[in-house]
N, C-alpha and C positions, 0 to 999 in steps of 0.2 A: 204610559206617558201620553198626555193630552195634548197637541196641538192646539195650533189658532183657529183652526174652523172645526173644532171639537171630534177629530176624526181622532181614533188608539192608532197608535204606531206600536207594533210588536216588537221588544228590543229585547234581543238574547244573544247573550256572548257565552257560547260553552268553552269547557278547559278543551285543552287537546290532548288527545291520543297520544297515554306512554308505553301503552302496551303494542306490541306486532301487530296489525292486520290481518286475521286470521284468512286464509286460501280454503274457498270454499268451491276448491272442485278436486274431485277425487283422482288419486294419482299425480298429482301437478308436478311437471318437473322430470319425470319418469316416463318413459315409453313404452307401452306396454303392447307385445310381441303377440297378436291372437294366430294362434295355432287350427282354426275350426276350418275343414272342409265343407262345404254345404253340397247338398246333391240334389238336384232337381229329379225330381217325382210326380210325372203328369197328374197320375190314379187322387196322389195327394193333395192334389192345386186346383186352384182356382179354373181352371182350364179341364177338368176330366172328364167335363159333358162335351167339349168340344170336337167335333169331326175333321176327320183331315180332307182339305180340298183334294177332288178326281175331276177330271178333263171333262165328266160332265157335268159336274157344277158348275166347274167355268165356262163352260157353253151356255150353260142356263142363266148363268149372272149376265155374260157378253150381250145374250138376247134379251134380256130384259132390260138392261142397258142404254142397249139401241135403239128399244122400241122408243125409250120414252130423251132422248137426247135430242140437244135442241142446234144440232150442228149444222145443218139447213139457213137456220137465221142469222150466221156470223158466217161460211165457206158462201160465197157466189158464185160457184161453178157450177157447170153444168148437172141437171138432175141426175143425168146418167153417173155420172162419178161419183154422187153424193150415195147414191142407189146402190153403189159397187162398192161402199166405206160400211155400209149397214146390210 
């Protein structure tokens, strides 16, 4: 169909739908009961090259830490206290 400024108008009237709607998802309507224990398995995961933290890596994270934190520029108190935080 042609309009007055020669633009097509796209005109489609389809029938409608005599048949059901078909449900396109599985189970619909149904609850479905999962039974699976999962068990975690470090050896198996994503994590089996990982170390467990000991009090002296935390000492060596705390130190290295400190050395480079910048808590001096925002606390104004006395050097000695800031000295006694690190």
């Amino acid at each position: 169909m042609k309009t007055q400024d020669n633009d097509f108008v796209h005109k489609f009237i389809g029938n409608y739908r005599t048949e059901k709607v078909p449900v396109h998802v599985k189970n619909y309507g149904r609850v479905v009961k999962q039974t699976t224990n999962k068990v975690f398995v470090k050896a198996e995961s994503v994590f089996a090259d990982w170390k467990e933290p000991t009090k002296a890596n935390y000492d060596k994270i705390l130190a290295y830490d400190s050395a480079l934190w910048k808590v001096p520029r925002f606390v104004k108190d006395d050097p000695a206290t800031i000295k006694e935080l690190s």
